[in-house]
Structure formats: structure tokens, C-alpha cells
BAZA-954208 format. One line per 8 residues: their letters; for each residue x, y, z of C-alpha. Coordinates in nm, 3 decimals. Layout:
BEGIN
A) X:Y:Z ~ ...
//
This chain:
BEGIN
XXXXXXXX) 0.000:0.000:0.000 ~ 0.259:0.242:0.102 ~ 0.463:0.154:-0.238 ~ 0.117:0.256:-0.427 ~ 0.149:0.608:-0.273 ~ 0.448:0.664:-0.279 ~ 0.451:0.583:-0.667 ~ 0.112:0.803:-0.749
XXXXXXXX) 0.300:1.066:-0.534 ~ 0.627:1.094:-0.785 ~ 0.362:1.057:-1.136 ~ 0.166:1.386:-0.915 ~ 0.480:1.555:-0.879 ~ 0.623:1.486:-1.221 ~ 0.279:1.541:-1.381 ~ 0.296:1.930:-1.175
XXXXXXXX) 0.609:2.032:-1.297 ~ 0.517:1.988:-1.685 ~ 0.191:2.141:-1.628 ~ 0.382:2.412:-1.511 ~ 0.629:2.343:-1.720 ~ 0.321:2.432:-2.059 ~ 0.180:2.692:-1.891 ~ 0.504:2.864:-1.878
XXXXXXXX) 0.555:2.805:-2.245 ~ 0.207:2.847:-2.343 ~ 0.197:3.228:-2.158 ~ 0.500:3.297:-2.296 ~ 0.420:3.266:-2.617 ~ 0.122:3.453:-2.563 ~ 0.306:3.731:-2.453 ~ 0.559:3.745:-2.764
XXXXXXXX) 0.315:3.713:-3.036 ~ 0.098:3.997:-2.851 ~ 0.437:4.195:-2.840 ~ 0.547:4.115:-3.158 ~ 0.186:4.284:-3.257 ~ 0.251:4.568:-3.105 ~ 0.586:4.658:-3.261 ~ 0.478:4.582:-3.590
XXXXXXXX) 0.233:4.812:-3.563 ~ 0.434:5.094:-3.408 ~ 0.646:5.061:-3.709 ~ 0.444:5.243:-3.944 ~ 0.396:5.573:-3.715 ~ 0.770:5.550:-3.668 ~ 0.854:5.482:-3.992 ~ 0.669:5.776:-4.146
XXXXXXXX) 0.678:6.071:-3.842 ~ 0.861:5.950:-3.565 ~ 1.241:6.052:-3.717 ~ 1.322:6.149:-3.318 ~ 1.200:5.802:-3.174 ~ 1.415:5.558:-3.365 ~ 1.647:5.458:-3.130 ~ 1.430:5.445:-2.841
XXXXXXXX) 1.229:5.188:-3.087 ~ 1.547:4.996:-3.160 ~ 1.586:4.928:-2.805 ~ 1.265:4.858:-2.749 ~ 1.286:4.576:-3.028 ~ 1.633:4.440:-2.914 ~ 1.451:4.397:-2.568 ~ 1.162:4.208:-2.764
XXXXXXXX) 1.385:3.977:-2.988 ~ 1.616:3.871:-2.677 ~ 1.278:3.786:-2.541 ~ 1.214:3.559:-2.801 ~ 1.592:3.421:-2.786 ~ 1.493:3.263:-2.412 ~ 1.195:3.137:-2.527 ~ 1.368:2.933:-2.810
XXXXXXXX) 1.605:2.826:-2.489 ~ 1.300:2.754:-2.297 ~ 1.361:3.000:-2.052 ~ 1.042:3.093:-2.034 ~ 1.084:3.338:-1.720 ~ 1.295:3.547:-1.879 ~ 1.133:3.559:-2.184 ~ 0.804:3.709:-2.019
XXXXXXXX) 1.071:3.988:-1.806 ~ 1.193:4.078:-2.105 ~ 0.872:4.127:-2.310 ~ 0.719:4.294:-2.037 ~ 1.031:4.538:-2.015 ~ 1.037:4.614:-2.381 ~ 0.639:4.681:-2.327 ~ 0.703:4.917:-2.045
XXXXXXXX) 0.880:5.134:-2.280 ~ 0.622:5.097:-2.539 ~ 0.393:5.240:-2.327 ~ 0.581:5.540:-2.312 ~ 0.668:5.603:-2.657 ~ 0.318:5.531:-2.757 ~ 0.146:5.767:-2.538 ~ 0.434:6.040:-2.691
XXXXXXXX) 0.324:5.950:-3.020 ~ -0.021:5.972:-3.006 ~ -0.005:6.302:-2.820 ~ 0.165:6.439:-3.112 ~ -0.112:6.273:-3.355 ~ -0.350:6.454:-3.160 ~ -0.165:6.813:-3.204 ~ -0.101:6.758:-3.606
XXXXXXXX) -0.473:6.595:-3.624 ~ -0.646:6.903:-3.474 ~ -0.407:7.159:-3.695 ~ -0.489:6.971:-4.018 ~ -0.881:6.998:-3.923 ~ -0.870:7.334:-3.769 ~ -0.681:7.445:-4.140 ~ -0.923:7.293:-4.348
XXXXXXXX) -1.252:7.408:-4.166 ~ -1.306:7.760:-4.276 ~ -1.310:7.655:-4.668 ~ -1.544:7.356:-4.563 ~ -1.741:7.561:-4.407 ~ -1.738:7.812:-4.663 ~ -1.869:7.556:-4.964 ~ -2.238:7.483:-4.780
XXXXXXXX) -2.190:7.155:-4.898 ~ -2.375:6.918:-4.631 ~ -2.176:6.572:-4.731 ~ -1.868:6.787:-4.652 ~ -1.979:6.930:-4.367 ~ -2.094:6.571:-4.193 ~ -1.715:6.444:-4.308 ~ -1.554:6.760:-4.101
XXXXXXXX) -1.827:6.676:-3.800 ~ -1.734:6.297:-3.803 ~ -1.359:6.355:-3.826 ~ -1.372:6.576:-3.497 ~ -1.554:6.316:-3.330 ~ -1.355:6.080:-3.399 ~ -1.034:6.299:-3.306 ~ -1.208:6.356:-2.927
XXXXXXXX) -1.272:5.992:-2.900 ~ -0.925:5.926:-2.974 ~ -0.832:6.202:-2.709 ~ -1.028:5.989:-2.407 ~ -0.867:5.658:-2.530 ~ -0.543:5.872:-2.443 ~ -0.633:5.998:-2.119 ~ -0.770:5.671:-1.973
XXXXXXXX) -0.434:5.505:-2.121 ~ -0.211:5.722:-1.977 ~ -0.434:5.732:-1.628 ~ -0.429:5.297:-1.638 ~ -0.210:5.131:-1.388 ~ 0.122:5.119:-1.521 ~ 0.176:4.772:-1.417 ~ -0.088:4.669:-1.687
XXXXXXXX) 0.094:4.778:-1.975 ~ -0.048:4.573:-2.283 ~ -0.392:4.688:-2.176 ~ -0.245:5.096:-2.183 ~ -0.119:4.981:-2.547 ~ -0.389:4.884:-2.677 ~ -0.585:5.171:-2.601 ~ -0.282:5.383:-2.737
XXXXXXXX) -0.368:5.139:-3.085 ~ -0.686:5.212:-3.059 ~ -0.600:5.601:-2.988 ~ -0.421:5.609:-3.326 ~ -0.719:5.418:-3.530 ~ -0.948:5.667:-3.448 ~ -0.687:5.963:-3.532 ~ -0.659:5.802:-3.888
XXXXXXXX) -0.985:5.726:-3.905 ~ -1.062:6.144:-3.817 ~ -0.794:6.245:-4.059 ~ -0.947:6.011:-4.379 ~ -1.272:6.183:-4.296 ~ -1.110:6.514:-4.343 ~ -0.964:6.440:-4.692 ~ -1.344:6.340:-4.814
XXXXXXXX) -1.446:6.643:-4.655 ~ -1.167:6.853:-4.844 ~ -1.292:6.643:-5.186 ~ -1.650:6.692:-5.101 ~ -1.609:7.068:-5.029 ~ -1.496:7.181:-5.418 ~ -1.717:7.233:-5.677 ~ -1.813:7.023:-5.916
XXXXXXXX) -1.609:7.197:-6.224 ~ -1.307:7.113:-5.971 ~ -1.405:6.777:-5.848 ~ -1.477:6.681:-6.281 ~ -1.086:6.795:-6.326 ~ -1.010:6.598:-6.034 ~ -1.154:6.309:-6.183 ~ -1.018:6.362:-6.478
XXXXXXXX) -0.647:6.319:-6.298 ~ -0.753:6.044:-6.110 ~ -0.774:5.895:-6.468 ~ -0.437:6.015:-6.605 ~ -0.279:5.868:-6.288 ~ -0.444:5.506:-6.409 ~ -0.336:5.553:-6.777 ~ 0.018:5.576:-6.681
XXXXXXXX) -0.015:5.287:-6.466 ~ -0.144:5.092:-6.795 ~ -0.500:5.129:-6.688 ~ -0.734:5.144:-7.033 ~ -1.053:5.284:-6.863 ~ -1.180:5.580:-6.995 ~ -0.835:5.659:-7.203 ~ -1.049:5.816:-7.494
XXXXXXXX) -1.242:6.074:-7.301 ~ -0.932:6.189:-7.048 ~ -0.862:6.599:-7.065 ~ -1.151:6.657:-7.362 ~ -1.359:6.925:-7.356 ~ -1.752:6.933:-7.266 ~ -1.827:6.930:-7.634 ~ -1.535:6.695:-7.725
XXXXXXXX) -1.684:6.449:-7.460 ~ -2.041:6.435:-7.629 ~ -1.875:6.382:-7.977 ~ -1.721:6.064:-7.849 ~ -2.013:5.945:-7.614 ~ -2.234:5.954:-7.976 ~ -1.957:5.739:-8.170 ~ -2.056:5.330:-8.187
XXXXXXXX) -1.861:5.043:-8.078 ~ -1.712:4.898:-8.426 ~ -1.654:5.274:-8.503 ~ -1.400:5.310:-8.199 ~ -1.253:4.968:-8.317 ~ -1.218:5.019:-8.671 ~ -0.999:5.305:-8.563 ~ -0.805:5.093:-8.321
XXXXXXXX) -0.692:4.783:-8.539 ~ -0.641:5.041:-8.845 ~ -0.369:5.261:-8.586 ~ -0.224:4.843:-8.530 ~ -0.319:4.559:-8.728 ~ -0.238:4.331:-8.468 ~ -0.522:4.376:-8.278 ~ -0.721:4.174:-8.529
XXXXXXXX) -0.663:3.833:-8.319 ~ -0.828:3.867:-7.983 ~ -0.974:3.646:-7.854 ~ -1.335:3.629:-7.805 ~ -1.333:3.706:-7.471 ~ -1.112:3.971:-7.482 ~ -1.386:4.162:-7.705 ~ -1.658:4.081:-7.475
XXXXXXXX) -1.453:4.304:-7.200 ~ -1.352:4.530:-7.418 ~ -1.738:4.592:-7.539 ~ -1.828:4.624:-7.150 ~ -1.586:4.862:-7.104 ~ -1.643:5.134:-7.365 ~ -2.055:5.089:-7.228 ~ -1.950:5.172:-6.905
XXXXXXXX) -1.711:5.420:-7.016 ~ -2.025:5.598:-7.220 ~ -2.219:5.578:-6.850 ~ -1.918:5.724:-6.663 ~ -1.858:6.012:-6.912 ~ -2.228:6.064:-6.924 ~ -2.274:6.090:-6.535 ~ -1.919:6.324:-6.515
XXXXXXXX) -2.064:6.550:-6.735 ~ -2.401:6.625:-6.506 ~ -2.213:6.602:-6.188 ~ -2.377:6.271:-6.074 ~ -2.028:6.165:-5.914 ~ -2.246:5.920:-5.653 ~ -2.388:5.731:-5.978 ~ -2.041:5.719:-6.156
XXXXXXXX) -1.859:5.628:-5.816 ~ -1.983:5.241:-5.811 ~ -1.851:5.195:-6.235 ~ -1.534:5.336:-6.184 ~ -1.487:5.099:-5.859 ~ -1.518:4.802:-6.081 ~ -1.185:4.950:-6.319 ~ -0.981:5.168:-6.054
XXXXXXXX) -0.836:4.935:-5.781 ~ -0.837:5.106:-5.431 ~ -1.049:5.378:-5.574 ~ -1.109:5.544:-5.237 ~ -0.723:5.624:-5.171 ~ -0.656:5.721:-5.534 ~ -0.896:5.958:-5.546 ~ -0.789:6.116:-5.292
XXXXXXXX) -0.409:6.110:-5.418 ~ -0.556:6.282:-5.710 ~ -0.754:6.536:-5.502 ~ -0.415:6.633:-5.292 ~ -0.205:6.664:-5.617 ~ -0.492:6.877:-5.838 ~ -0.551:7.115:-5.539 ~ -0.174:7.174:-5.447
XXXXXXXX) -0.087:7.191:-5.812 ~ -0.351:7.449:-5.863 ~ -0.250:7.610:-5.520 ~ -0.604:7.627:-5.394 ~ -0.639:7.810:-5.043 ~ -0.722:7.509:-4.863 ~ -0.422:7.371:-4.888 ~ -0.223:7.660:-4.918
XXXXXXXX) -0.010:7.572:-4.576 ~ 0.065:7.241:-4.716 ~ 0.291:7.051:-4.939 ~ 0.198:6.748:-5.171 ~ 0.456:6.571:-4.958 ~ 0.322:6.636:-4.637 ~ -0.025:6.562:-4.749 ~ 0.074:6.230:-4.934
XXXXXXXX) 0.252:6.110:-4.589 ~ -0.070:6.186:-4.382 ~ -0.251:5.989:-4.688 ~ -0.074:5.697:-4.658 ~ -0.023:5.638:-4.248 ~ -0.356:5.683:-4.273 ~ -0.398:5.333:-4.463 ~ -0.107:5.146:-4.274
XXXXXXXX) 0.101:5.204:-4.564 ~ 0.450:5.306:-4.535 ~ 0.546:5.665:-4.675 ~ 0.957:5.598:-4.574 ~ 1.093:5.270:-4.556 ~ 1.044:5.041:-4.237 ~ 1.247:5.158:-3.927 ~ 1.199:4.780:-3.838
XXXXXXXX) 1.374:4.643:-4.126 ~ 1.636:4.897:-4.160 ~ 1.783:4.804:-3.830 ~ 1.713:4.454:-3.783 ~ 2.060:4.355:-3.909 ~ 2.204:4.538:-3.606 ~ 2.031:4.350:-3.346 ~ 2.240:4.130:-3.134
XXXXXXXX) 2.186:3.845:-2.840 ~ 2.232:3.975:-2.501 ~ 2.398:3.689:-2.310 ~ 2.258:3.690:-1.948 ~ 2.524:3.462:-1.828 ~ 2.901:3.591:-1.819 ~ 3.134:3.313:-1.939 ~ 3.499:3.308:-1.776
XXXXXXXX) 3.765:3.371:-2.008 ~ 3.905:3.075:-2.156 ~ 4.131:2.879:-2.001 ~ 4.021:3.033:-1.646 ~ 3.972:2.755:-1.402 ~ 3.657:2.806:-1.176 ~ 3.692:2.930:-0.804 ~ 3.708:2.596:-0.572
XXXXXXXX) 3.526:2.662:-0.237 ~ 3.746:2.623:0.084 ~ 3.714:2.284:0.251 ~ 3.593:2.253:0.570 ~ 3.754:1.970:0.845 ~ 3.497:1.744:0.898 ~ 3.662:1.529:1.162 ~ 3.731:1.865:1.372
X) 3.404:1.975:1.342
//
């Protein structure tokens, strides 16, 4: 009987150190991938604005990859120290980021406002209203971040995240509202460079219409199919062998090109907006590229205190894209394992610890 316990005793014991053993591993890994998360996504903000926080971000990554060095050496202890070290700096370079989203997002809506304003236009209007909104949610995200316990630093990130989603969020609504606001003469030629900007890509839709006059657009609406093709495989012959299906887009396309032109030309943008969807990949960002180009080319008031470059890196952070290459991948050849253990130099014989008389004690 006693042999019985004393065996179920050492499978209990064995069985509690690799349960503890997993759940080591298991939060752990937990911890890195949620890390790894959060770096990845600080990259882009630090990447395109934050010039000033690149080292600070470096060491907050070297702390993160050592982290992931223990847990490949199953140290799993130190792996969760070290992510949760690297996090307590996040914190803080978050919350310094988003405070300076918050200045640049209020200057950029406080500089656009009077001309919004100005155009009575109501869709405009709503986008200006919605991106404010959105800019004071992000501003209570902030404060409850920063006023979390700092002990719980994942949960102060991720309302720093969520801080800067809303701040984009605010800023895309401004854009529409700065596209909304022009008139429709202006938002026609803006159109009309949104389509230039596809043709140099190697985009066919609505080629034949691009920078033509009102007249010069009607002329061209009233010519037939076979007219416009006759035209084409005269200018090269060797358009005579598509396929079948190759006509059969082509024929859709020069209908829906008639629709689009026809809706352009009467300023029914929202009936022309679904069409051009269907030919113009990413349509909403594009247009909005060739809304920031037209206006500062044509140095319109609202955007007067701006450059196309400034405007175009706003654009993109605004979509997770990178404006300047990844801060991440630019120093992620530098990175180096931090050895927690100091080795003796080689050939260095370890200390022996004085011997005690046994018999005299």
C-alpha cells in the first residue's frame, strides 16, 4: 500500500512540474506574439513621423527579440521579463506619439474648416463633424491610457492602438471632406487626374475621353462600338486576333465608359462612383491622391499651408502604408543576443570553495 502512494505521489509531482512546465511556455508565447503585434504596428507611425524616436524603438525591439531568444532556450521566465520590459517602454513612446497625432490631427482639421465651411456643402460638412468626433474619442482613449495602472501595460497599449485608429480614421474623414467641399467643375478635373494617374499605370478605362472638352466628350459618347474599333486595329493591325473574350470586356468597357462620361458631365459623381470601382483598384485612396495633387498643383487656399509631400505622408499612415521605408527592417541587421550569463575567459579555471575539516568539526 505504502509503495502505491508513494509511486502516485512521484507521477503527481512529475505530472505538476510539466503542467507548469506548458503553462510557462504556453503564456510565454502569448506574450511574444501579442508583443510582436505591437511593434509591428508601431512601425508604421515611426517609420513615417517618428524621425526622433528611432532609437528608443530599436531598443525597445532588441529587448523584444532577446525575449524571443529565451523562449527558443526555454527559458520561459525570462522571456516574459523581457517582453514585459520592452512593453514598459512601449507604453511610453506610444502615449508620446499619439499626443503628437492629436496636435497635427487638430491643426490639419482646424486648417481645413473655414473653406469647408465656406462651400455649404452638407456631405462635406458631416465628413468635417465625423472627423472631430472621432479625433475627441481618440483624445479619451489617451487619457484613460495614460491614467491605467502602469503595471498593466499591454492593456495601456492597446488603447494607445486604438487612440491612433481613431486619429486616422478622423484624418481620412477630413480628406473626403476637403474632396466633397470643391465644386463640381473642380471635383470633374479631379476626376479627370484620377484617370491620367491610371493611364500611366497601364489602366485602359476611360483613355479616350481623359482631358476633352464638354463638347469633345459628347462627340465621343455619340460614336458606336465597331466605329471606336475600326480606328483601333487600323492605328495596329495586330489587334485583329483577340480572342473572343477579350472583345466581350472590351465591349463592356467602352458601355460603361459611355455611363461614366455621361454621369461626369451632369455632376452625378455618386452614380459614376460604383462603375469606376469596378476599373480603378483602391479607388477610395486614389482619389484622394488625385484630389491632394490637383488642389496643391492648382495652389487652392485650402491647402495653401501644405505641401503634396506632407499631405501624401498623412494619406498613406492613414492606410497602414509606409510613406519611408520600415524603421523595423532597416535596423534589424544590427540587433544582437544579449547573453545573461558571463562566461569566464578561456582557459580560467573556476573558483574551488574552501574545505571545511569534517573530523574537527
Amino acid at each position: 500500500m505504502k509503495r502505491y502512494f508513494t509511486l502516485l505521489s512521484i507521477f503527481m509531482f512529475i505530472y505538476s512540474i510539466s503542467a507548469n512546465s506548458f503553462a510557462d511556455q504556453l503564456t510565454a508565447d502569448r506574450a511574444i506574439q501579442e508583443n510582436k503585434e505591437f511593434i509591428e504596428f508601431m512601425d508604421v507611425p515611426i517609420s513615417n513621423f517618428g524621425e526622433k524616436y528611432k532609437e528608443t524603438f530599436k531598443d525597445i525591439y532588441q529587448i523584444h527579440f532577446n525575449a524571443e531568444v529565451a523562449y527558443l532556450q526555454s527559458d520561459y521566465n525570462r522571456a516574459f521579463r523581457d517582453v514585459y520590459e520592452s512593453q514598459k517602454k512601449q507604453a511610453e513612446c506610444y502615449s508620446q506619439v499619439v499626443r503628437e497625432y492629436l496636435e497635427e490631427t487638430k491643426k490639419f482639421l482646424d486648417s481645413i474648416s473655414p473653406e469647408v465651411i465656406k462651400s455649404k456643402n452638407k456631405k462635406a460638412r458631416l465628413y468635417l463633424n465625423l472627423a472631430y468626433r472621432d479625433r475627441e474619442v481618440a483624445r479619451t482613449h489617451h487619457t484613460v491610457a495614460d491614467a491605467s495602472n502602469p503595471k498593466l501595460c499591454s492593456n495601456k497599449i492597446y488603447k494607445y492602438i486604438e487612440a491612433i485608429k481613431m486619429l486616422r480614421r478622423a484624418r481620412r474623414y477630413a480628406f473626403l471632406a476637403m474632396f466633397e467641399s470643391q465644386t463640381d467643375e473642380t471635383k470633374k478635373k479631379i476626376y479627370n487626374h484620377l484617370f491620367e494617374i491610371e493611364r500611366e499605370k497601364g489602366n485602359l478605362f476611360y483613355v479616350r475621353f481623359i482631358s476633352k472638352t464638354e463638347q469633345e466628350i459628347i462627340d465621343e459618347m455619340q460614336k458606336e462600338y465597331y466605329d471606336v474599333q475600326i480606328m483601333a486595329v487600323n492605328a495596329q493591325p495586330s489587334k485583329q486576333d483577340e480572342t473572343y473574350e477579350k472583345r466581350i470586356e472590351k465591349r463592356a468597357r467602352f458601355r460603361d465608359e459611355r455611363r461614366v462620361a455621361e454621369y461626369l458631365l451632369t455632376a452625378e459623381f455618386e452614380k459614376a462612383e460604383p462603375i469606376i470601382r469596378d476599373y480603378v483598384k483602391d479607388f477610395n485612396f486614389n482619389l484622394i491622391v488625385a484630389t491632394i495633387e490637383f488642389l496643391v498643383a492648382n495652389k487652392l487656399p485650402m491647402v495653401s499651408s501644405f505641401s503634396v509631400e506632407h499631405l501624401k505622408r498623412y494619406h498613406d499612415d492613414n492606410y497602414s502604408r509606409y510613406y519611408s521605408p520600415s524603421t523595423l527592417n532597416a535596423f534589424a541587421g544590427e540587433i544582437k543576443v544579449v547573453d545573461v550569463i558571463e562566461k569566464k575567459p578561456e582557459g580560467e579555471l573556476p573558483e574551488e570553495k574552501p574545505q571545511t575539516d569534517n573530523k574537527q568539526k
